[in-house]
N, C-alpha and C positions, 0 to 999 in steps of 0.2 A: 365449301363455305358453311359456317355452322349456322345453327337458329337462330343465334343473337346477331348475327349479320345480315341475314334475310330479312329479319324484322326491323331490325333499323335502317335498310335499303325503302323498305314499303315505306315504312314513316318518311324517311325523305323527299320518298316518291311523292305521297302524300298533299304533302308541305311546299313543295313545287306545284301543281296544280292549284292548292290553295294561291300563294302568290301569282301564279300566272295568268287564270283565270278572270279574275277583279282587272287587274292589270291593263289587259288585252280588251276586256270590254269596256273601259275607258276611253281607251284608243281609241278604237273601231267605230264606238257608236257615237251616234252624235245628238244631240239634243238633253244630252240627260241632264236632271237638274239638279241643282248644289248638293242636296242631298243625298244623292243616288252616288254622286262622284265622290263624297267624302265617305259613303258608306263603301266602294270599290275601293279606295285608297287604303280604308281601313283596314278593308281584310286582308292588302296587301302586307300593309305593315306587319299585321298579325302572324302573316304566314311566313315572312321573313325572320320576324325574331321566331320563332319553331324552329325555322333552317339554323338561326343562332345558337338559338338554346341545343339543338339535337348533336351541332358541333361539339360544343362546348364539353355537354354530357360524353361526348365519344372521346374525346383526349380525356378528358377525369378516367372513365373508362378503364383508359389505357395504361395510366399513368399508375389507377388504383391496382390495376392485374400483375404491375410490376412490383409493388410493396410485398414484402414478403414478412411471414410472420415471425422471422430471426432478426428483425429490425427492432425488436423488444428486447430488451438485457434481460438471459434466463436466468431464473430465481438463484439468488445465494450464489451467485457469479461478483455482484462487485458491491463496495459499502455506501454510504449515502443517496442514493437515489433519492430522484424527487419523487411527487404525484404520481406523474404521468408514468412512471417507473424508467428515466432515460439518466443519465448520469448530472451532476449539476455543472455549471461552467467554474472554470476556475475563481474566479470573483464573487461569488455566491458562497463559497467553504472557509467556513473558519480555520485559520492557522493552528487553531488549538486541535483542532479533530483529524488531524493527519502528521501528530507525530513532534508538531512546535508545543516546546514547552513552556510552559509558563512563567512570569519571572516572580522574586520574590518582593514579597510586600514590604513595605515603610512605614515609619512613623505619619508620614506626608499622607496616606491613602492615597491611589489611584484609580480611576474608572476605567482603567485598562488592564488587561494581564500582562501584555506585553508592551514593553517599553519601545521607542524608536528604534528605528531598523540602524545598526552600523553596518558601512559597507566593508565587504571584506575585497582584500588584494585581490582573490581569483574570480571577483565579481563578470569580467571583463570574459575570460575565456566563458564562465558560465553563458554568461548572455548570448555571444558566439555560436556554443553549441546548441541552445536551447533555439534558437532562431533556425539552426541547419537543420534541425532533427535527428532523429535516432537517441545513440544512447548517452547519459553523460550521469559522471559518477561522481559522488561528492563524497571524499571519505577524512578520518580524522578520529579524536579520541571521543567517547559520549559524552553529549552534553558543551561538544566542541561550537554546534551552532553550523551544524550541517543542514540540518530540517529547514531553520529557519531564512538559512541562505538560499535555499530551493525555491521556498516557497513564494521568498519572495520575488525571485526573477522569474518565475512562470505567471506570478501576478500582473509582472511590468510587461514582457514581452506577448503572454498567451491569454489575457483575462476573458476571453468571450469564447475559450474551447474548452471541451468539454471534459472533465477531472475525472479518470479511472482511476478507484482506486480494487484492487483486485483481495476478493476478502479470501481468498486461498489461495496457496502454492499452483493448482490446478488452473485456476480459476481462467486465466487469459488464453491456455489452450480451450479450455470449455468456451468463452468467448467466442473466439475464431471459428475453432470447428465449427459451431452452429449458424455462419455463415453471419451475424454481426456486423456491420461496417463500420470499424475502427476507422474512423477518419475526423482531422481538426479536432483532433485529442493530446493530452497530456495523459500518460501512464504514471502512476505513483510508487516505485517500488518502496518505502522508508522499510533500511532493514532487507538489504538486499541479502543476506544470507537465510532470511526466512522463505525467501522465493525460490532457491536453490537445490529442489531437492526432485528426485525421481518423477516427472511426470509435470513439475515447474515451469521454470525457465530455463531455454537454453540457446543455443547462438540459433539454430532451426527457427526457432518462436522469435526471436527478435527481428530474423529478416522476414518472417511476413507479416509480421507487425508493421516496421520501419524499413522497408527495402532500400537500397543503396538510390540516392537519389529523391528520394520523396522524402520532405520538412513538413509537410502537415501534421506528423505525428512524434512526437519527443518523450521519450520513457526516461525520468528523471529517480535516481536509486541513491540511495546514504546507506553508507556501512563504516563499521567501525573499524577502527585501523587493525585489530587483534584477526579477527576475520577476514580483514583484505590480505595481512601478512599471510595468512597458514594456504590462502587460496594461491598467492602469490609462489607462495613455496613450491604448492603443490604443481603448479605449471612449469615451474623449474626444474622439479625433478624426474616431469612427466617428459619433459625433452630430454633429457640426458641418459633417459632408459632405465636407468639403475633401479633396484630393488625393491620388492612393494613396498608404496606407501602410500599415502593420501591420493596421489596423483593417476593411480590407476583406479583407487575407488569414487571421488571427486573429480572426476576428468573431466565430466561439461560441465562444472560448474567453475572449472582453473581456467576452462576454455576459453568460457564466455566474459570471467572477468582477465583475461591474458590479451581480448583483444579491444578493450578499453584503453586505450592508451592517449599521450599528448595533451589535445588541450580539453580532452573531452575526461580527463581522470583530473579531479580538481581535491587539494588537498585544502582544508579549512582547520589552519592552528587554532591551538589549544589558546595560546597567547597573541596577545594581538601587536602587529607592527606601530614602528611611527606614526605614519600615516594613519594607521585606522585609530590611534590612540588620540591624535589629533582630530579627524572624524566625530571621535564619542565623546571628546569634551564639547564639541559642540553644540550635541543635544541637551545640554540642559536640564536633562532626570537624572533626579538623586541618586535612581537605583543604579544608572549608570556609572555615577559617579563615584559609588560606592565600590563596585567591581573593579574599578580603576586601581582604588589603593589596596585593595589586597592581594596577595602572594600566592592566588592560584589563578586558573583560569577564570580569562572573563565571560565567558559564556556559561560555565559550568558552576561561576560563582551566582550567574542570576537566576540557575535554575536549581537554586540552592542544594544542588552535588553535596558541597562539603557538610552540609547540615545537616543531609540523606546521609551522610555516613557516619557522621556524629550519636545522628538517632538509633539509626541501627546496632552503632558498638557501644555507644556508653550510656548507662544507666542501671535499675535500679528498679525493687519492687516486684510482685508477681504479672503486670499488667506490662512491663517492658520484657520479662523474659519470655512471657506467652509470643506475643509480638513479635519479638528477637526472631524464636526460632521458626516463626510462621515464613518469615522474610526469607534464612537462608535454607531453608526446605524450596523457596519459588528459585532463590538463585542457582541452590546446585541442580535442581530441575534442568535450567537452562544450560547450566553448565554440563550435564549430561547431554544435550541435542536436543532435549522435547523443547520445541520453539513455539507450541502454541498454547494460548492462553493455557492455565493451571485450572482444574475441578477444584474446589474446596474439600470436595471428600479425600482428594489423593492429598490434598495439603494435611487436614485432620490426621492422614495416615504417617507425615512422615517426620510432624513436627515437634513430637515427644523428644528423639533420642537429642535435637539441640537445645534442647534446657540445659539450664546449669545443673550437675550433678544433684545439688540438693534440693534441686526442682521438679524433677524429673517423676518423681513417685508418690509428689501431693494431690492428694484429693480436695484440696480449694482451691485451685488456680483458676484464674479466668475461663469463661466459655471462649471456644475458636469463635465465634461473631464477634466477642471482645479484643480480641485479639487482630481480628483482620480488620476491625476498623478502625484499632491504633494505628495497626501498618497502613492504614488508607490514605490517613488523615495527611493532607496536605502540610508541607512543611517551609513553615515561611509563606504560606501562600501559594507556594510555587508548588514544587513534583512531590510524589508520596515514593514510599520504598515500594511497597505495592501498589501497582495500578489494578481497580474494577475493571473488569468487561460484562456482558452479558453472559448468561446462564453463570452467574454466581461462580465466574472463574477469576483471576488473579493472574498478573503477569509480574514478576522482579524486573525493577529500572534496570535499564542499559549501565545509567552508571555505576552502580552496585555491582554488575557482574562485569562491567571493565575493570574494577579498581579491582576486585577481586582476582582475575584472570594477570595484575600485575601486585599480585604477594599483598593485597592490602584489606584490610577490614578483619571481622572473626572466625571469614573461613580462608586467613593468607596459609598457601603452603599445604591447605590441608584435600587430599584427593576426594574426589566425593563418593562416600560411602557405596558399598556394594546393596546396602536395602536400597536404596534408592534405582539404582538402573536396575536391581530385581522388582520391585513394583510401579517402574514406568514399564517394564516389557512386559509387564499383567493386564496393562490396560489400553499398549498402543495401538494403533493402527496400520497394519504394514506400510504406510508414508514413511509414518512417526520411527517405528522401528528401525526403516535404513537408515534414516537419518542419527539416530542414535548409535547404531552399531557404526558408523562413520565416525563419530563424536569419542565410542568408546578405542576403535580403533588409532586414533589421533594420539591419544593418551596410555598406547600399549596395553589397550586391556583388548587385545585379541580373543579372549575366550570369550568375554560379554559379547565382542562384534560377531563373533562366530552364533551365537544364540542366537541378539538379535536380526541377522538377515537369515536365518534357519524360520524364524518365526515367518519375514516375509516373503522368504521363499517359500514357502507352502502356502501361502494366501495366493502366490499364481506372481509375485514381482521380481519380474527380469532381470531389474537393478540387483536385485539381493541374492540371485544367481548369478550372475555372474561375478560380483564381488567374490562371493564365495566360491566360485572358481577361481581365482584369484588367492585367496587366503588359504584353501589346504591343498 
């Protein structure tokens, strides 16, 4: 028996004599006067709540021995936390800050970003899955109105659990391992091919996330269809055995979206049905009603998509081609593999060669600050081409590098340049690097991928040995 149990045996001991004492010679004696009996009663009292309080403190005790200091979310593990540093509930998070974009402004002004929710067709399986738990996938073209179809059924179904959003690929294995208790949680992947990658997510991390059976926890992921297909592919051809390709370098990432399926893979059109067309004239907002009569998508029209590309290809002046070429230096970034936020310095470095010809060697153009916060600058109110983050990095829209990835805007057609995947492998990270040598080998450029996992093969990553077993 330890010290702290001996001592609190004596105390009790104690605390019992105390009450027993007064007690007993109440009983026993006789004659005593009012006083005498109220002052025995009292000590009785006194010495019983001891016995209470000693309880009391012994379950706290107990209860406190079993808190463990992994009940705290380790630092730069996941984004928005509160105060007390514990994740915020779903009902507390702005839709803006997890990926819903904003709609575009009117003559009318509104006090909201966002217009009334239309329901979409797969609303029904959504709710379904997000009430069973585990995984459920929302996928579609950017700007389709995936985010904002999540967000809102985790609002309706889950609003008092607790919102992970995970601020690195690592991040929910770092979670876990550290002994954490994932529980009456919603996981956020938006952008589920940024979580994909060596050290990620993989079907391992999702079943002890969400194990078969247990609804308390629902990892809710959006990807865009370009990314679902090539994953898609890749599990295709990973069964059929045939000849490398994606699917032996991508294997648990074909995996784990291979066994998403049914009603738990939810596809969210570009274009909206009858029904949902009937829905959104019912709401009443202009902006809505606006998206209605024109000839693209309605979602991607309220998140002014078509304007975002407008801006980006047509114009005019030194203050749009600075601009210009800041934008497709973030896109073919992306379109190389490097999936996390951009430095400004590597943008500085690689925005010169997409000037216009007779741009390209002026000594007036705009400063890169001028520049990047043309490309910031909301459009219509709504999305910019480039998004801020913190430390002064820069990410290209989703929809910029979908329309791009389908032959459209000023980089259709055109492969992205070899300076580029030579000065993102100057500066990546062996994460970064597989992922790119994946990205480059998708696009037959085998020699870059051969580099890039040489790079993180000698940083000590497994992933990029073995690929490279694989590739020579």
């Amino acid at each position: 028996m330890s010290v702290r149990r001996w001592v609190r045996w004596i105390v009790v001991a104690v605390l019992a004599v105390a009450v027993a004492v007064p007690v007993v010679s109440f009983l026993v004696k006789e004659g005593l006067d009012r006083a005498e009996k109220i002052t025995s009663i009292g000590f009785g009292l006194v010495g019983a709540a001891g016995l209470v309080a000693n309880w009391c403190m012994t379950r706290l005790g107990r209860k406190l021995d079993t808190i463990r200091p992994a009940e705290s979310v380790p630092p730069g593990c996941l984004l928005y936390l509160h105060d007390d540093g514990q994740p915020p509930l779903v009902k507390q998070v702005d839709p803006l800050d997890v990926g819903v974009k904003p709609a575009i402004d009117t003559a009318n002004g509104h006090d909201r970003d966002l217009p009334p929710y239309v329901s979409r067709a797969g609303d029904d399986d959504l709710e379904w899955a997000i009430a069973e738990g585990g995984i459920v996938l929302l996928h579609g073209r950017a700007a389709a109105g995936k985010s904002r179809s999540a967000f809102e059924a985790i609002g309706r179904l889950r609003p008092h659990h607790r919102l992970l959003i995970p601020a690195h690929p690592g991040a929910l294995r770092e979670l876990i391992d550290t002994g954490y208790p994932v529980g009456d949680a919603v996981v956020w992947l938006d952008d589920l091919e940024r979580f994909l990658t060596p050290g990620g997510v993989d079907q391992a991390l999702l079943q002890r996330l969400c194990p078969s059976g247990r609804a308390d926890v629902v990892v809710v992921a959006t990807i865009r269809d370009e990314e679902l297909s090539r994953l898609d592919h890749a599990a295709v051809r990973g069964r059929e055995g045939t000849e490398l390709t994606t699917a032996g370098l991508d294997e648990a990432a074909a995996k784990l979206v291979a066994q998403i399926r049914g009603r738990r893979r939810i596809r969210v059109g570009q274009h909206l049905t009858g029904s949902e067309r009937t829905t959104a004239e019912a709401t009443g907002d202009d902006r809505i009603a606006a998206a209605l009569t024109v000839g693209v998508g309605f979602a991607e029209y309220l998140a002014a998509g078509p304007a975002m590309m407008r801006r980006w290809s047509v114009g005019d002046g030194p203050l749009f081609e600075v601009g210009q070429a800041l934008i497709s230096a973030g896109v073919d970034c992306r379109r190389a593999g490097y999936t996390d936020p951009i430095p400004r310095d590597l943008l500085a470095k690689l925005y010169r060669p997409y000037l216009s010809p007779a741009w390209r060697h002026r000594a007036d153009l705009p400063t890169i600050s001028e520049g990047l916060a043309w490309a910031c600058e909301r459009v219509l109110g709504a999305s910019s081409c480039l998004l801020p983050h913190d430390g002064d990095t820069y990410t290209a829209s989703d929809y910029l590098l979908d329309r791009t990835t389908t032959d459209q805007g000023p980089l259709a057609t055109t492969p992205v340049p070899d300076r580029v995947w030579a000065t993102l492998l100057a500066i990546a990270t062996p994460r970064q690097a597989v992922n790119i040598g994946l990205r480059a080998y998708a696009t037959q450029r085998t020699d870059t991928a051969e580099h890039a996992w040489r790079i993180a093969a000698d940083a000590g990553d497994t992933e990029a040995m073995n690929n490279l077993g694989g590739l020579l």
